[in-house]
C-alpha positions in Angstrom: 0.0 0.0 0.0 2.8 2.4 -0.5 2.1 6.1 -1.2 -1.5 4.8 -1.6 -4.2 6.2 0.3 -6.2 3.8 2.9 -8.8 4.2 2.7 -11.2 3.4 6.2 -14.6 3.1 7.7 -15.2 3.2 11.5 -17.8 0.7 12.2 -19.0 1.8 16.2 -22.1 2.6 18.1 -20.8 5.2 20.2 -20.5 8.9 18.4 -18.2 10.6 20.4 -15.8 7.2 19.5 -15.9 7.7 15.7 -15.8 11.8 16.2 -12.4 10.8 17.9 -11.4 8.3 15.6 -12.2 10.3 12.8 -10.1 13.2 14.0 -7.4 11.2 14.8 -7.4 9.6 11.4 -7.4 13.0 10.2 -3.7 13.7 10.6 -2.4 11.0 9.2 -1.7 12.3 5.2 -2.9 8.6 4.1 -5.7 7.3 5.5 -9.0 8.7 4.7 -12.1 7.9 6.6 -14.7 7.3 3.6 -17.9 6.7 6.1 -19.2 6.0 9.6 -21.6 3.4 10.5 -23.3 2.5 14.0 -24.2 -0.7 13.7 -23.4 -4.1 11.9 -26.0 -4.0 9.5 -25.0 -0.5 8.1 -21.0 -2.0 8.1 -21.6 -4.9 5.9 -23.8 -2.8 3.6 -21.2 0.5 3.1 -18.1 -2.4 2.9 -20.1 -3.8 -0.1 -20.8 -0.5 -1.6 -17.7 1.7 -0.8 -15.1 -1.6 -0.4 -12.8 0.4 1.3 -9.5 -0.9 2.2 -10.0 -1.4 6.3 -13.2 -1.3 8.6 -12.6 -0.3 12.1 -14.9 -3.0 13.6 -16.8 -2.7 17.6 -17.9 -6.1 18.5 -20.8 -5.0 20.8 -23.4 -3.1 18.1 -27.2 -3.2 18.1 -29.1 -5.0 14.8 -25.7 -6.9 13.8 -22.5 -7.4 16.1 -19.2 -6.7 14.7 -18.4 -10.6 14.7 -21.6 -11.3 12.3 -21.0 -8.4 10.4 -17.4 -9.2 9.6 -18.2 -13.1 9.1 -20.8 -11.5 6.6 -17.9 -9.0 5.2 -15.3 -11.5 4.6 -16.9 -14.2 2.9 -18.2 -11.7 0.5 -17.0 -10.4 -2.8 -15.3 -7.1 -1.1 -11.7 -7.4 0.1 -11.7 -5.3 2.8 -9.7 -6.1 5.9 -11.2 -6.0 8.9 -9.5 -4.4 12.0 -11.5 -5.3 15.3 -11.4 -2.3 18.3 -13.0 -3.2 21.2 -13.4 -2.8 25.0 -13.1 -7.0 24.7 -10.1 -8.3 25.4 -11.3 -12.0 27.0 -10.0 -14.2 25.0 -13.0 -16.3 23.7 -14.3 -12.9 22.4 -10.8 -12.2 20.1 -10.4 -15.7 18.7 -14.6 -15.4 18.1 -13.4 -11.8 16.5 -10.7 -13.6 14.1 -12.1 -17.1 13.7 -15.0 -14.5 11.4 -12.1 -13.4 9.9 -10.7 -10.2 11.6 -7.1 -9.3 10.1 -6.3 -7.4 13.5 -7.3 -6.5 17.2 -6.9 -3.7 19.5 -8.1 -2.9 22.5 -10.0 0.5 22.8 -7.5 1.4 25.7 -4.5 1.2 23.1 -3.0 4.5 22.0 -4.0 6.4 19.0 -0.2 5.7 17.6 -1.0 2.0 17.9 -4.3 2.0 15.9 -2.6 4.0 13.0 -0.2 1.3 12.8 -2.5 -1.7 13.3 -4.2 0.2 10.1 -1.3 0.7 8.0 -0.5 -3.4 9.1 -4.1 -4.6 8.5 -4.0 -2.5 5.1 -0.8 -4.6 3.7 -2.5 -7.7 3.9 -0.8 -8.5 7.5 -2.6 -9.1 10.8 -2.0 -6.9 13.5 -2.6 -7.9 17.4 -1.8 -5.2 20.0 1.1 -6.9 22.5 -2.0 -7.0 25.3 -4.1 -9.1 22.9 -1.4 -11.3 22.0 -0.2 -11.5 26.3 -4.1 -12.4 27.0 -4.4 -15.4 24.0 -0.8 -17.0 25.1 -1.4 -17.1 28.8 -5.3 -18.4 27.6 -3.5 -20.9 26.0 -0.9 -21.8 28.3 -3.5 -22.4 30.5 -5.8 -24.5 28.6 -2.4 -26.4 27.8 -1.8 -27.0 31.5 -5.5 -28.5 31.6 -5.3 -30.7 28.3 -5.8 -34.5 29.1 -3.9 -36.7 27.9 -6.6 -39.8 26.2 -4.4 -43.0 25.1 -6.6 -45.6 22.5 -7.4 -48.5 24.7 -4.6 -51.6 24.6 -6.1 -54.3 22.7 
């Protein structure tokens, strides 16, 4: 995506959110906010009609989540990427957010320097998880590792 512009929609059902995003997206020379939506529904419908090249997804949106709206994005015709920013950070909630087929997660208490990264990353086709995300899934895992069972086939 070099020297191109990215181009973004913010996908949340809080106002005041996207006002901030918006502004902060602002100073950044290539990325251009192209539309705001506050719910799922109205995501998956301006990602089909605009296809820009990242949605800044919330999970937790009336008529359509953000997981069911970006299940319904990616397995559609439009190639956008979707970048998941949420107050979630459990981890059943980020691998439900990229088993739909999210291409990054942030946490909504990351700093604005982090999410113009995750959407330059996100935008070049690579997957972006801030280091809190990726500290929550490995001690998840870790855990459910300790717990794993160990099932031999019967001796016959």
């Amino acid at each position: 995506m070099t020297g191109e512009t990215i181009h973004v929609i913010l996908a949340d059902d809080h106002e005041i959110l996207r006002e901030g995003l918006c502004a902060l997206l602002m100073h950044e020379p290539e990325i251009k906010v192209v539309a705001e939506v506050s719910n799922g529904r109205e995501a998956v419908t301006m990602a089909l009609r605009l296809e820009p090249d990242v949605i800044i997804m919330d999970i937790g949106m009336p008529d359509l989540n953000g997981i069911d709206a970006t299940r319904k994005i990616v397995s559609s015709p439009c190639k956008s990427k979707v970048l998941c920013l949420s107050m979630h950070g459990e981890g059943a909630m980020v691998h439900a957010m990229l088993e739909a087929g999210a291409s990054g997660f942030l946490l909504k208490t990351s700093a604005g320097k982090e999410l113009v990264e995750a959407v330059r990353v996100v935008a070049a086709g690579q997957t972006y998880l801030s280091p809190s995300i990726t500290r929550i899934a490995t001690s998840e895992s870790l855990w459910l590792a300790s717990r794993a069972v160990v099932i031999s086939s019967p001796e016959f």
